[in-house]
N, C-alpha and C positions, 0 to 999 in steps of 0.2 A: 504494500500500500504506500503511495500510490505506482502501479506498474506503468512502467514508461511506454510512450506514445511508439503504437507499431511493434509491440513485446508479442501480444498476442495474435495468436493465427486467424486470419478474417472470422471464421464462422464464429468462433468463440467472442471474439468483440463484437459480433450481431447479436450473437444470443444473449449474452449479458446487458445488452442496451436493450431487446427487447424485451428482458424480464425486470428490469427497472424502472420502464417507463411506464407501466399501472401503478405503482409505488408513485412516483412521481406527479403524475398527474392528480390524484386522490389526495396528496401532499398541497398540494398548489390548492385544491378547492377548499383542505382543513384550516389552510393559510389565512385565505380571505373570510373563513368564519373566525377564526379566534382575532381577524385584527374588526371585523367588526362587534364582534360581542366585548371583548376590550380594549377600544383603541389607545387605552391610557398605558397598555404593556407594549405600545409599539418601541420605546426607545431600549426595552429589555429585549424586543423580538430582534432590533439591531446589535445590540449589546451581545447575545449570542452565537448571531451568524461571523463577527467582530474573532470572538475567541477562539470558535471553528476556524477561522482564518490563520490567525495567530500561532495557534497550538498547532493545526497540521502542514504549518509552511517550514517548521524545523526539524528539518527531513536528516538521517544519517543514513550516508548510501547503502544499500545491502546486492551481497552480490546474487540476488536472485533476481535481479533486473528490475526491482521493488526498492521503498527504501523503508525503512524504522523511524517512527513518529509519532508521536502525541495525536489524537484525532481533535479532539474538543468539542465532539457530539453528544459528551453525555448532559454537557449543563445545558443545552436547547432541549435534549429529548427530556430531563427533570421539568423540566418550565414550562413547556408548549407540547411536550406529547412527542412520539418516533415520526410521526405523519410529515408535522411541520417542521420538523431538524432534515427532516429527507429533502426537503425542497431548499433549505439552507445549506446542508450539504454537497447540495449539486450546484447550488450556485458556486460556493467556495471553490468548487473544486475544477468548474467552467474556468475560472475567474485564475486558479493556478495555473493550471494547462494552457492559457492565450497569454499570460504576464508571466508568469515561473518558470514554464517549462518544466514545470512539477506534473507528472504523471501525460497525460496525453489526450485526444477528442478520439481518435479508433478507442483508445480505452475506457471513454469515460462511463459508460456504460458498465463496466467491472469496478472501477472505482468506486461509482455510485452505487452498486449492491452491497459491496463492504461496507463503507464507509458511511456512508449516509442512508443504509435501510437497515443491513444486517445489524450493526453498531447501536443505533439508537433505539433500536424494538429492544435488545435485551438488555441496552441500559434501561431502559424507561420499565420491562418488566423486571427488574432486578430493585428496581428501586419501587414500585410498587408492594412487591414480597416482603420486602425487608420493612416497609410501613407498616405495610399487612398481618405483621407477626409480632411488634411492637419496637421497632429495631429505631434510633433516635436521627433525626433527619442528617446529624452528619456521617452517619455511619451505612444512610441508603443513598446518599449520594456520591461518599467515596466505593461503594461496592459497585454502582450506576457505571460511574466513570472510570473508574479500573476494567469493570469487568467489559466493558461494552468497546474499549479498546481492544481488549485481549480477542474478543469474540469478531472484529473485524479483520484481525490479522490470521486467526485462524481462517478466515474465507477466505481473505487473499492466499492463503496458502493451499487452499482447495482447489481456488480457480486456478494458479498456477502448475498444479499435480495433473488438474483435466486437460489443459493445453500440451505440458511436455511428462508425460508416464516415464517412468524409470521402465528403463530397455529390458529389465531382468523381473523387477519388483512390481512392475505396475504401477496405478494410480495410489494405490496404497502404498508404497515405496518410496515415491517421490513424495506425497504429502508431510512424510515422516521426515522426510528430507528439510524441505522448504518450512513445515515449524518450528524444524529445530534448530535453524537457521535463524529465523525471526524470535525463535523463545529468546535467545543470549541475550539482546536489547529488547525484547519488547515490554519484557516483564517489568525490569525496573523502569521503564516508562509508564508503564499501565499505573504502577503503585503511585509514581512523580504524580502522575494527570490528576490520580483519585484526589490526593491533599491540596492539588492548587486545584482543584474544581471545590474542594468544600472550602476552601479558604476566597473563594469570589461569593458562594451559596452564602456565608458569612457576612462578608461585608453588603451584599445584596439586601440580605436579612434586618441589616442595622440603617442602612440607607432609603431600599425600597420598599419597607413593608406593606406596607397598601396595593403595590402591584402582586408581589408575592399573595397576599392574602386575596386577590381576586383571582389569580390562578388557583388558589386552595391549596398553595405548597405551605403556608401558613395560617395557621387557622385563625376566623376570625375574631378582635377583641369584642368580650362581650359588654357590653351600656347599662 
């Protein structure tokens, strides 16, 4: 994540764009309801796509033709739901590929299944469970954002097992290959993201709580 422009073999960057873009699309209509239901979370709904930016532009190269990096999709998928982090995720990641040269447009379609679909569904259900069970908001937001890292580089490391099979071992060969590759850095990345995502959830907490509390990430005070 993200796999550089031209990595993978035509069909496989069809496929992945065409299984991205119902994700995408449903993304973009959750969008325009949550900025109409609360247009007063719009400078949070920038504030997030902002960190996403941030957080996955400090890339360290990996030699799987991918690189190791922070994603920054779990504090959108906490605040606004995995729907609407997927449509800020593709923007971010349009937005590296035409300015960066960070990942690629053949790929963006695999990009955007990792990164901004797979990513933010099981932060956003990771931090759901971990409320769900009584677990305390900084402790579902750093499992959110650790895990939802981890769990995007594991699909890059899928999608790249289905493009190039190990010649002996298969796609289950090469999988094992390619995470074990990305486990070296990604893990202590995963862990870094979880503390600096609750350490913004924090400062959010004390700054914005009125937006917070119309999302329901904080509850409301009672009169």
């Amino acid at each position: 994540m993200h796999i550089m422009e031209g990595f993978l073999p035509a069909p496989h960057a069809a496929g992945w764009a065409l299984a991205s873009a119902p994700f995408v699309a449903h993304g973009v209509w959750r969008l325009g309801k949550a900025v109409r239901k609360h247009p007063e979370t719009k400078l949070l709904l920038a504030a997030s796509g902002a960190f996403c930016f941030v957080m996955s532009a400090l890339k360290i190269p990996s030699v799987t033709g991918s690189c190791s990096h922070p994603t920054g999709t779990g504090l959108g998928a906490v605040l606004f739901g995995p729907s609407v982090m997927t449509v800020l995720g593709t923007i971010v990641l349009l937005f590296q590929a035409l300015l960066l040269a960070h990942g690629g447009i053949t790929t963006l379609g695999a990009n955007v299944f990792s990164m901004a679909i797979v990513g933010p569904w099981v932060a956003w259900a990771l931090f759901r469970i971990v409320r769900g069970v009584g677990g305390s908001l900084a402790v579902a937001v750093f499992a959110a954002a650790a895990l939802g890292n981890l769990a995007t580089y594991v699909t890059t490391s899928m999608q790249l097992a289905l493009a190039f099979p190990d010649p002996v071992g298969g796609i289950a060969a090469s999988f094992a290959k390619f995470g074990t590759i990305f486990a070296v850095t990604q893990v202590p990345l995963a862990v870094i993201e979880g503390l600096i995502t609750v350490v913004v959830v924090n400062v959010l907490s004390a700054n914005s709580r009125p937006e917070l509390q119309a999302l329901a990430l904080l509850p409301k005070e009672a009169r």
